[in-house]
Structures are given as C-alpha cells and as structure tokens.
N, C-alpha and C positions, 0 to 999 in steps of 0.2 A: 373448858372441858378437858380434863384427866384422859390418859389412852385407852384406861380404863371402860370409861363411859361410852367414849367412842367405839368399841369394842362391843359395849353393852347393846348402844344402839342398835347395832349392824345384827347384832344376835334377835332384838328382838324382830328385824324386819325378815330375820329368816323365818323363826319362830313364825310369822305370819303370812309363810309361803311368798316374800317377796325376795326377789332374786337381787344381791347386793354386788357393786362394784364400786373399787377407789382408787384413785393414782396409790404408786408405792409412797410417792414425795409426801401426800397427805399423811398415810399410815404413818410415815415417822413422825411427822412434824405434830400429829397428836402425841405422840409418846416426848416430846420436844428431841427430835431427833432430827438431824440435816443427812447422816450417813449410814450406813448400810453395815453398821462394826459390828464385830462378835456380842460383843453386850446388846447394843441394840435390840439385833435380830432374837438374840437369848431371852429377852424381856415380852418382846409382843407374843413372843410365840408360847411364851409362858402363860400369858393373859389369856391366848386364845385356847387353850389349853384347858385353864380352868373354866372358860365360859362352854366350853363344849362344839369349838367352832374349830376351821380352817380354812384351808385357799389354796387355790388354784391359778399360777406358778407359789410355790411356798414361799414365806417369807425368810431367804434365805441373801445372803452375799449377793446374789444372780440376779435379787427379782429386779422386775422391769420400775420403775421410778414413773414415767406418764403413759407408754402404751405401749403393749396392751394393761389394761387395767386388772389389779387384782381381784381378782372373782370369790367371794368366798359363801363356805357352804358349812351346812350341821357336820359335825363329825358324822362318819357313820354313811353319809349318803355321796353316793356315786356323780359324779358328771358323767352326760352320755357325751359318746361322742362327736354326735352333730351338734354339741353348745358349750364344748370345748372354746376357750378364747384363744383364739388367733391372729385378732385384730382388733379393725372396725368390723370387718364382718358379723365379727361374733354377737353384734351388738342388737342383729334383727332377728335373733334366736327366737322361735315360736314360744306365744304366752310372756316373752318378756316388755313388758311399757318403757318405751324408751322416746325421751321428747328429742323435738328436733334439736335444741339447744344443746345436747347430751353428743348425741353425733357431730353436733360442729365442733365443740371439745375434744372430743377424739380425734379429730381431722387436724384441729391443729396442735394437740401434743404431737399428733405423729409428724409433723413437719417441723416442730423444733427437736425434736429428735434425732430426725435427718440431717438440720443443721447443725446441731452439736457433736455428730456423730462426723460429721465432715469439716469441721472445726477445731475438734479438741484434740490441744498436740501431744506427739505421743512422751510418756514420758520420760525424763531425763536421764540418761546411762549415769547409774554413782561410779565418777572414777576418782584415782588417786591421784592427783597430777602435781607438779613443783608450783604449779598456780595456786596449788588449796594452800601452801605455806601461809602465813599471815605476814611475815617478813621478805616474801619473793617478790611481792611489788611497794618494794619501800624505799624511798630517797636513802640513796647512798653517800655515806659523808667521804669525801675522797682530798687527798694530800698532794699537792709539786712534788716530783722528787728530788725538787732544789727547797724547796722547807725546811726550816731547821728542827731538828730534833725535839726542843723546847716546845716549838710549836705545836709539836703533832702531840708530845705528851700532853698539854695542857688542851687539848682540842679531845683527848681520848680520856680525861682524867673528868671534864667539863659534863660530857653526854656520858660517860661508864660504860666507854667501849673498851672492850681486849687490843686492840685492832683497828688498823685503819686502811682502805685502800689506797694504794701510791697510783694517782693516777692525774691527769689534767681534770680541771672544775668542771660542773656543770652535769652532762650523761655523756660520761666516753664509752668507745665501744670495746668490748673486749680484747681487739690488737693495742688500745690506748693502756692499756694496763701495765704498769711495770712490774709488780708485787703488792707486798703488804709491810707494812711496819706496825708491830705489837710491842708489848711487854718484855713478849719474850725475846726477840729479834734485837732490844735495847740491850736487855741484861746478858744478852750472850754477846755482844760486840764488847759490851765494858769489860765481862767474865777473857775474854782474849785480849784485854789489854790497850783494845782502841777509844779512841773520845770521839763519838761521831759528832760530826756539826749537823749534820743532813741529812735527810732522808735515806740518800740513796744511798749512805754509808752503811746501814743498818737495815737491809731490808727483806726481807723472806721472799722466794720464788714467786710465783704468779699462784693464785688458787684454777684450781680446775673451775671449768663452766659446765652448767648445766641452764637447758631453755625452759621458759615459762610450759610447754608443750611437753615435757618427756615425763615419763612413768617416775613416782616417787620411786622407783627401785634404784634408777640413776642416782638419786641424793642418796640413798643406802648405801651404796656403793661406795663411791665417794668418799663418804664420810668417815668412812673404813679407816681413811687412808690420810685424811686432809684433816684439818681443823673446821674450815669451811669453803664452800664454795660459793661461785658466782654465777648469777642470775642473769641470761638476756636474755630479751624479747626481741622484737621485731628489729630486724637492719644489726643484727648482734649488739643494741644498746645495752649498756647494764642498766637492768633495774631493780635489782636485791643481792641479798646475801644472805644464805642457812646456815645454821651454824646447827653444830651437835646437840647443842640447847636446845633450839626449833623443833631438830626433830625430834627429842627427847620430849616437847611437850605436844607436837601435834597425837604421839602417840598415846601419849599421857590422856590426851582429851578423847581418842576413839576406844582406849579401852576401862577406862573408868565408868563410866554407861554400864559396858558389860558385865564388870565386877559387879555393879548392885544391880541387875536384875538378875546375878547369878545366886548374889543372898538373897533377893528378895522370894525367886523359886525355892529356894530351902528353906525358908520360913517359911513357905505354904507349908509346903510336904510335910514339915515337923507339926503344921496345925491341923491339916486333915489326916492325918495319921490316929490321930483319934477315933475315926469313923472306921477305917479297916476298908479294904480294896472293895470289899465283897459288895455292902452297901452303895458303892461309891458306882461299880458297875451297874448296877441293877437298875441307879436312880438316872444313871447320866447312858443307859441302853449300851454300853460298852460290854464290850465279849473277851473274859478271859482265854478263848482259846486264840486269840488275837497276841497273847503276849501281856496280859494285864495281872499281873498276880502279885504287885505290891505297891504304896503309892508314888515308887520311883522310877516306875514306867508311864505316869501319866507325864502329859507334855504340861507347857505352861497355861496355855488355853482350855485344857481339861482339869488343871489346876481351877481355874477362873469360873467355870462355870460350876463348879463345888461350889463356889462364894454365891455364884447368880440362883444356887435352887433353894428355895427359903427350908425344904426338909432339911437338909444337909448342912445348912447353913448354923439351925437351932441346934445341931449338934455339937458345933464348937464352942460352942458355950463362950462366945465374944459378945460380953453383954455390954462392954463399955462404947460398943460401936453400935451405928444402924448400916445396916446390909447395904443399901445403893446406894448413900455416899461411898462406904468404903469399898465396894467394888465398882465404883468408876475411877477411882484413884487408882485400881489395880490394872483396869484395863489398861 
C-alpha cells in the first residue's frame, strides 16, 4: 500500500463519519519514511492536501511518533474542545468505538516513550579538538640520538618522511625528547661545512606539544610558528604529530562540503528563477512583506520545496528528470 492509499483509506473513513487515529511512526512508514525531514513532512502533507484531509497535532518536525496518536479530520471541520487528543484520555471521547485492544496500545506506546525519553542520550557537542586530526593518534617513528646519520636518512627516505623524532624507541614522553632531524637540519649542517655522523650532530630544537584534549586553535597557533608539533596523551606519552599538511587537509575536508552546497544553492536560484518570486510566494504561502522580493532571499529549504510542489515544479521544464528521485538527492 502506497502513502497514497493509506491516506485514501483514512479519507474514506472520515467520509463515513468515522473518527480516524494513527501512530506518527505508521504515517511515515506508509510514505516509506523512518524520519520526520523536511521532504518527508512536505510529501504527506501534500497528499493530505490533495485528498481534502488534515490532523490534529500537524504533521510537522514536532509530531508525536506513538502517543498521543495523530487524529485526523475533513478539512474545513473544527475539533471541539473536549476531543481534543491529549493522551489516552482522549481515547473515550463520546460516539468514538474504541476496542480494548486499542487502549492497551496506547498504554504501551506511552510507556516506551517514557523509556526512550529517559534513555536517549543527549546529543553529542561537535567540537574541534587535536583528537579529530587523523595523524594525532599515530605510531611515531622515532631515532637514538646516537644513530647515525645514514641511518635516519634511509629510515625517512623508506616511509617519505621530512622528519624524524630524536627520541628513545618505543612511546617516550615528551621530556624524552631531544629534537628532530629532517632534510633540512642535514642540508644546513653540510651548508656550514660539518659531516655529521649522528644524530645528535644535526638536529632541530624540540617541536612544541600540544594534548589530544586542547582546542584545534592550539595546532593554529603553533603551526604559525613550527613546522609541526607534538601530540601527547595521557602521562605526557607521545602519540602523534600534525604537521601543516594535516591541517591544511583537515580543513580542506570541512570546507569542501561547503563549497558544493554553496553551488549547488546557486544552481537552484538560477533554475527557479524562471518562475519569478511572485508565483513562488503565493504557492509556498510566503509573505513579501517578510523581505521576499527576489529568488535570492529564499533560504535553501524554500529552495527545496519549489522542487517538492509538483506546480512549480512543471514550470522548470526539467523534463529529463522525475521530481522525487531528484528531490531526495536534493534533500
């Protein structure tokens, strides 16, 4: 059964002065919906629309999923307010037929409810921390700084490091650190004239630290200044190293998302542009005195629901598409 149909049903049992109720979880899961998204809610509400129907909480973001149950009714006609849904209560409204089976339904949505409601954790703060690096928790290759020179090159030549830690094997803690020996540490000892044998002959200061715990603004910092820094965790163990590359790609990865929903917003705008604000108001109940007087004051979501109303839709003349696949790709 299509959401459609289901939809059709519930109409005709109005249609026949029967009073209709459904979980919200059902209503989606006819439309094959799990979630509560703008397109979703865009969709039934559209359907009920056309059949001449609605409900009581609306199907919105908000509505309730098991209880109370959505109530729906003819366009046009009023709930009073003593059969208003409030609950279970609302369920022995006069003239309404409700089996016992129905009631115990109710009784126990509303008790997984409670325990979902006192279950489900809250969600997660998005923060930026030296932890989200993808190289802040990575096996560090580290050098004696009695090693020979030879060594460190063919050890940094081997893996295609710049750079190596001068430190004892294994996880030393950040007092175990001596420096670094690079590329550049070599070429500037030979550039003065020296032949290092060893490490410690050729080696670069110590890099600054920064914890698994501190605000990516510490690696900003830092990075100002240094080549790369050092990563500890707990007991000041080293456990990484960022380098400018890092974070030149972590940011690379948080704002490339952005760039293409920022074309892909301007590719709407240039495709309903076609219809003219005026239309666009009218069909989507939007108020020019609001601030709507061209299609670059709509938001992305009033973008999207151009694509969801099939009027507006026929207007763009995108014949080589069908409408719900390509507005759920948009959502």
């Amino acid at each position: 059964m299509s959401g459609h149909e289901y939809l059709m049903d519930i109409k005709k049992e109005l249609d026949g002065s029967r009073r209709q109720r459904r979980m919200g979880e059902n209503i989606l899961a006819a439309f094959g919906f799990t979630r509560r998204r703008t397109s979703t809610v865009a969709e039934i509400n559209r359907v009920m629309e056309e059949l001449g129907i609605a409900s009581d909480p609306p199907i919105d973001a908000q509505m309730p999923l098991r209880t109370p149950r959505v109530r729906f009714r003819l366009i046009g006609q009023s709930v009073p307010a003593d059969q208003a849904d409030t609950g279970i209560s609302a369920l022995a409204v006069a003239g309404d037929s409700v089996t016992t089976d129905e009631v115990a339904e109710e009784e126990a949505a509303a008790v997984e409810v409670l325990k979902e409601q006192l279950t489900t954790e809250q969600p997660a703060l998005i923060e930026f921390r030296v932890g989200n690096f993808p190289s802040a928790e990575k096996d560090v290759e580290c050098i004696a700084p009695d090693a020979t020179v030879k060594n460190a090159y063919t050890v940094m030549r081997k893996n295609k490091y710049s750079q190596l830690v001068v430190a004892p094997k294994g996880k030393p803690r950040y007092s175990d650190v001596k420096g670094l020996i690079s590329d550049r540490s070599i070429t500037d000892a030979h550039m003065k004239g020296n032949e290092p044998t060893y490490v410690r002959e050729c080696m670069e200061p110590k890099p600054p630290q920064v914890r698994l715990t501190d605000d990516i603004e510490s690696v900003i910092n830092q990075l100002g200044k240094n080549d790369i820094v050092l990563v500890t965790g707990v007991g000041d163990l080293l456990v990484g190293i960022i380098t400018a590359w890092d974070l030149q790609n972590q940011f690379a990865g948080l704002a490339v998302p952005f760039s293409i929903i920022a074309e892909i917003e301007s590719r709407l705008r240039i495709a309903v542009s076609v219809i003219g604000i005026g239309p666009i108001c009218d069909l989507l109940s939007l108020q020019k005195a609001d601030g709507y007087t061209s299609v670059s004051d709509l938001t992305l979501g009033e973008l999207t629901r151009v694509l969801q109303n099939p009027a507006l839709w026929s207007q763009l003349h995108i014949e080589n598409y069908d409408r719900e696949p390509f507005v759920d790709a948009v959502d």
